[in-house]
C-alpha positions as CSV (number, residue, x, y, z in Angstrom):
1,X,-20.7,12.9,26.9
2,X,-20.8,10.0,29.7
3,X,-23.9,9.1,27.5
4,X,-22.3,8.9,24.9
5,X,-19.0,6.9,26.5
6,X,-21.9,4.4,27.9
7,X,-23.5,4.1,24.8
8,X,-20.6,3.5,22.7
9,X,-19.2,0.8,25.5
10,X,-22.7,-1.4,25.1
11,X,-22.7,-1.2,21.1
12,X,-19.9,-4.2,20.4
13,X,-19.6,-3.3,16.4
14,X,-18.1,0.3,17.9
15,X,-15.9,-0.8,20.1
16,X,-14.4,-3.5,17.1
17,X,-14.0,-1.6,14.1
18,X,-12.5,1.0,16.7
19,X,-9.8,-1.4,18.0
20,X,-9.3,-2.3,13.8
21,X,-8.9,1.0,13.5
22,X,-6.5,1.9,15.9
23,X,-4.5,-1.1,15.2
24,X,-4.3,0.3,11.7
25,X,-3.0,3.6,12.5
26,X,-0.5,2.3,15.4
27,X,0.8,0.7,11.6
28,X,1.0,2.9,9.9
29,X,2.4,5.6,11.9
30,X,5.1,2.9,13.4
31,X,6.0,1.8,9.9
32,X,9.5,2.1,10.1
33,X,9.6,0.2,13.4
34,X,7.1,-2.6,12.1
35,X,8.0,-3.1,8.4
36,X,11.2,-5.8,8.5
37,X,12.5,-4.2,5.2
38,X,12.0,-1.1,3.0
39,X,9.4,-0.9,1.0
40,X,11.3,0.5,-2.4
41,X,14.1,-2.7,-0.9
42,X,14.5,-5.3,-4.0
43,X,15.8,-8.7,-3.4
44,X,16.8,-9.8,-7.0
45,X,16.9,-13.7,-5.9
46,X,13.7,-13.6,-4.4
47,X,11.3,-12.3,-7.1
48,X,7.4,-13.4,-6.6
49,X,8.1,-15.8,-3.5
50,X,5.7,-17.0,-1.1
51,X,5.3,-16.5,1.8
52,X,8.7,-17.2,4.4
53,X,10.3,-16.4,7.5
54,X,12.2,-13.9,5.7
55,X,9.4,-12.1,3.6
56,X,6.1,-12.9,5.8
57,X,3.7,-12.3,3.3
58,X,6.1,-13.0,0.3
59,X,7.8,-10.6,-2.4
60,X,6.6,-8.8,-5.9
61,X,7.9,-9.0,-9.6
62,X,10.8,-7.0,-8.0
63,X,11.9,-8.9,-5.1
64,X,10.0,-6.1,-2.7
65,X,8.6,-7.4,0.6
66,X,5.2,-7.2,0.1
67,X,4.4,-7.0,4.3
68,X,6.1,-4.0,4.8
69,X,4.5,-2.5,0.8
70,X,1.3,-2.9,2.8
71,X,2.3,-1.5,6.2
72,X,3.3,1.7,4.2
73,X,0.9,1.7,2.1
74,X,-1.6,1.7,5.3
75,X,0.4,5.0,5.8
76,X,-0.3,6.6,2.5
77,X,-4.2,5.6,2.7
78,X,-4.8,6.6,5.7
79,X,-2.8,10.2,5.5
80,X,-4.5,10.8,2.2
81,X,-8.0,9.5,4.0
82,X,-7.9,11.3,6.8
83,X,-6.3,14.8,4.9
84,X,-9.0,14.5,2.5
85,X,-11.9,14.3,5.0
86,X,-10.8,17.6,6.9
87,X,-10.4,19.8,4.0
88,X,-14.1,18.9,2.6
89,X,-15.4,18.5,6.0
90,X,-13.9,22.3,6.8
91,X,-14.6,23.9,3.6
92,X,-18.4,21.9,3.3
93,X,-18.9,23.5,6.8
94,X,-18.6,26.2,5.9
95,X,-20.8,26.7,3.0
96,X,-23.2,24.4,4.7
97,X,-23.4,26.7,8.4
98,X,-23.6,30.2,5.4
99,X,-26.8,28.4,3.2
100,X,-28.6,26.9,5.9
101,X,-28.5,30.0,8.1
102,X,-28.6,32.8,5.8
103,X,-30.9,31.2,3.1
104,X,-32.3,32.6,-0.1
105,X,-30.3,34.0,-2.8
106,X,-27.0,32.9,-0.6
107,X,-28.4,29.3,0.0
108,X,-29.7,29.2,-3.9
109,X,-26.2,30.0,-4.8
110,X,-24.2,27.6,-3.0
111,X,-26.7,24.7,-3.4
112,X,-26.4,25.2,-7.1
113,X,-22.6,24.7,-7.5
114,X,-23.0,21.8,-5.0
115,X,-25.4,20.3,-7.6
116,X,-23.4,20.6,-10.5
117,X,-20.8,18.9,-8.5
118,X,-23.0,16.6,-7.5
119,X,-23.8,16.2,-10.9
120,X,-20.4,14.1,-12.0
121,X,-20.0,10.6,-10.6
122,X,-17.4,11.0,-7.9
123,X,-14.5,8.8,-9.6
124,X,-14.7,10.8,-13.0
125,X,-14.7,14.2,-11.3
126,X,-11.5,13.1,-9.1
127,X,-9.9,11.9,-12.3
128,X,-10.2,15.3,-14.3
129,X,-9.2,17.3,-11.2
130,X,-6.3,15.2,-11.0
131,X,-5.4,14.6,-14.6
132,X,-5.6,18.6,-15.1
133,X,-3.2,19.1,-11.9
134,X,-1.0,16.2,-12.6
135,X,-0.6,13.1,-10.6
136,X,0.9,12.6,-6.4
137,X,0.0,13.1,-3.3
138,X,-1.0,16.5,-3.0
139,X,-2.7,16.8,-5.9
140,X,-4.9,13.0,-5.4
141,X,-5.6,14.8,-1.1
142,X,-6.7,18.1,-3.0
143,X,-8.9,16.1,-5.7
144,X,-10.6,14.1,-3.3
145,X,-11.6,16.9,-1.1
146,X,-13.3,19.0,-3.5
147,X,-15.1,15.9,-4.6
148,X,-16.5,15.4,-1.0
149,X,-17.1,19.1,-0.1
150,X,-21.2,18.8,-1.5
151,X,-21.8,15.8,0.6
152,X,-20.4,17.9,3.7
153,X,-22.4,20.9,2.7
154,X,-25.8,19.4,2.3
155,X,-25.5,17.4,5.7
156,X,-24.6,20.6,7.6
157,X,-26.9,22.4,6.0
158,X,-30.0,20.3,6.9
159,X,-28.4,20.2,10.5
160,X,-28.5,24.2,10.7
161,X,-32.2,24.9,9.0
162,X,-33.2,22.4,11.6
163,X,-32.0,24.4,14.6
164,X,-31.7,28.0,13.2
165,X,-35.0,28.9,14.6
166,X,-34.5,27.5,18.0
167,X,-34.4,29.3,21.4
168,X,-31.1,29.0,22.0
169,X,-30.2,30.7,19.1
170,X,-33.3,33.6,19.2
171,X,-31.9,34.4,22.7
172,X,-28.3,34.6,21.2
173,X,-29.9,37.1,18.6
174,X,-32.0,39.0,21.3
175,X,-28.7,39.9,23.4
176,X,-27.1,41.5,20.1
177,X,-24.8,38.6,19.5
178,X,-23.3,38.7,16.3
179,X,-23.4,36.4,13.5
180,X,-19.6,34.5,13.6
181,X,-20.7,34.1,17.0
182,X,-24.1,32.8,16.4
183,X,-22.8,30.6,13.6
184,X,-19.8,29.4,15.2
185,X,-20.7,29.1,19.3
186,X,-24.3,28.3,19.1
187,X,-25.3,26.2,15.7
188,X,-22.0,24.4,15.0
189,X,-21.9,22.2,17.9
190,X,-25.2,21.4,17.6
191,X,-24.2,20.1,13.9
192,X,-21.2,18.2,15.1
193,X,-22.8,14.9,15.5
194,X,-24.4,14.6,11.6
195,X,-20.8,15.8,10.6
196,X,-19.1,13.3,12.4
197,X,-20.9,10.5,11.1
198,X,-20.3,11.8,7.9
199,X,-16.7,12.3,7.9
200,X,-16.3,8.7,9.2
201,X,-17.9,7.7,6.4
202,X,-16.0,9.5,3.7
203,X,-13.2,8.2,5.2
204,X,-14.0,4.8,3.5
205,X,-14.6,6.3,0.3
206,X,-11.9,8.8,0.1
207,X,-9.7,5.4,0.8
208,X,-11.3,3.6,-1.7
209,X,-11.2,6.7,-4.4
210,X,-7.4,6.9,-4.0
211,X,-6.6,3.2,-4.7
212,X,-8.7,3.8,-7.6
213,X,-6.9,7.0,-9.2
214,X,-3.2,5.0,-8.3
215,X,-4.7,1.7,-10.1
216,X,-5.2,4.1,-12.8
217,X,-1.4,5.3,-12.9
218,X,-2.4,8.9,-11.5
219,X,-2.8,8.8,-7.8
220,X,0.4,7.9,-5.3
221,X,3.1,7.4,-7.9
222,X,5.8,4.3,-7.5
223,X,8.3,3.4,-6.4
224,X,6.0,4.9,-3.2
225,X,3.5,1.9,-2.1
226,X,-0.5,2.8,-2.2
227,X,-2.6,-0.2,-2.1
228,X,-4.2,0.8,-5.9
229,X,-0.9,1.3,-7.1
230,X,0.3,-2.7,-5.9
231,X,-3.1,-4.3,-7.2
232,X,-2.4,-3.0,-10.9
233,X,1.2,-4.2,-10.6
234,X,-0.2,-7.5,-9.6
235,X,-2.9,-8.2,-12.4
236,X,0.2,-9.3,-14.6
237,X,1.0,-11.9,-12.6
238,X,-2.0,-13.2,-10.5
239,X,-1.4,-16.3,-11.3
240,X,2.2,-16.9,-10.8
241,X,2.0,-14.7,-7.6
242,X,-1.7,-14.7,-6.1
243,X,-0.6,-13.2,-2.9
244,X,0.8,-9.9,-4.7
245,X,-3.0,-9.0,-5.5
246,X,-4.5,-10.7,-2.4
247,X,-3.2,-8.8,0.4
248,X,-3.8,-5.3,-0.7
249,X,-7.4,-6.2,-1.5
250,X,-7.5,-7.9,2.2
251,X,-5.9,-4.8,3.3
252,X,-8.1,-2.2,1.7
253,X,-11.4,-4.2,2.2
254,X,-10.8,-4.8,6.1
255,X,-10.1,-0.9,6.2
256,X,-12.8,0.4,4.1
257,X,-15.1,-2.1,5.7
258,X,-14.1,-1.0,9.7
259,X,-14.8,3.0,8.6
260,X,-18.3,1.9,7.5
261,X,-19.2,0.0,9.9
262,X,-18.1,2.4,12.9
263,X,-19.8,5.1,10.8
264,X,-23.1,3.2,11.2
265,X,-22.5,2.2,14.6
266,X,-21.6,6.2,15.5
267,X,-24.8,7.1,13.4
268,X,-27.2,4.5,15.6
269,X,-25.7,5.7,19.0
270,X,-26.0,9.7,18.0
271,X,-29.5,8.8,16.6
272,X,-32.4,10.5,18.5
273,X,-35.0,8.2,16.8
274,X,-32.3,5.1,18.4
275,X,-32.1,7.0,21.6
276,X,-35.7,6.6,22.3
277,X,-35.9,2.7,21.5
């Protein structure tokens, strides 16, 4: 762990996109304290105006302060990010620790359905989920987390058939150990590092898939404020309001940008082969 601590200090990209990051989340979790208005607020008189002292980043079609659309929206991306992530990363865990330790007709089985999903391009299989379960919240978190769960399952699984058959865990057998233990105390931490680069990563893309499905009309539904959801409002008038479809994009591309590169910068420190340079 100090390794790791040391590591992570001396790579500078880390230490960035982390303090992006964290900024991000200290937003959107201290929303109501940082957004100057309410984000369903209209302001009749001040419909599509630039940016002021009143409205910082100016106002939509409606009169809504687009600053505080965008800290909220940070909210919703994030939650829906982050909630996402942790039901494919539990559930691909889990399939991924059963294939990869008890292999054949177990590991055929599950690797199968995992292609078929793998099968349908991400965006189109998220759509049908959530056009068969109706459109919100619950539904777009649910929709992107079966989507990820085969990317989860095939990186845990080539963790575990890569350390199945070492000593550690042929002791653990030896002394009559049983197999939740086995699975769960000896080869899951030893799979925690390929997971956690990999859940950084879908972060990014479970962010990006959810401004896709509300651009579409069925992710986060309005009046609530998703990222998506304020770009297609904004097409209409791009050019009598550029900033309504500016700032989200900024917003969504810094984000989706700082999870990628701290996944790559996680990946390079974690990295045997990088270890050794």
């Amino acid at each position: 762990m100090s390794t790791f601590r040391r590591r992570f200090r001396e790579n500078k990209t880390a230490v960035v996109c982390l303090a992006v990051l964290a900024v991000l989340a200290a937003a959107a979790a201290l929303a109501p304290v940082i957004a100057p208005h309410d984000p369903t607020q209209m302001f009749p008189d001040h419909r599509m105006e630039g940016s002021s002292g009143q409205f910082w980043l100016g106002t939509d079609q409606f009169g809504r302060d687009l600053f505080s659309r965008i800290i909220y929206g940070a909210r919703v991306s994030l939650t829906v990010g982050l909630s996402s992530v942790l039901l494919s990363a539990a559930f691909g865990t889990l399939f991924g620790l059963i294939a990869g330790y008890f292999g054949r007709w177990m590991d055929s089985l599950i690797m199968r359905v995992m292609d078929v999903l793998f099968a349908f391009p991400e965006i189109l299989l998220a759509l049908a989920i959530v056009a068969a379960l109706g459109p919100g919240t619950s539904n777009t978190i649910l929709a992107i987390g079966i989507v990820n769960i085969p990317v989860f399952t095939r990186t845990v699984r080539s963790a575990v058939l890569s350390v199945k058959n070492l000593e550690f865990v042929e002791s653990a057998r030896a002394i009559g150990a049983g197999t939740p233990r086995i699975l769960f105390l000896e080869i899951f931490p030893n799979v925690t590092a390929p997971l956690l680069v990999q859940a950084t990563l879908a972060i990014s893309g479970a962010i990006l898939t959810e401004s896709a499905l509300s651009f579409l009309g069925l992710g986060i539904q309005p009046p609530d404020p998703s990222w998506g959801g304020m770009i297609s409002e904004a097409r209409r008038y791009m050019e009598l309001a550029p900033g309504m479809i500016v700032w989200p994009c900024v917003a969504m591309t810094v984000t989706i940008l700082a999870f990628n590169m701290f996944g790559d910068a996680v990946r390079d420190i974690l990295d045997p082969k990088h270890r050794k340079r």
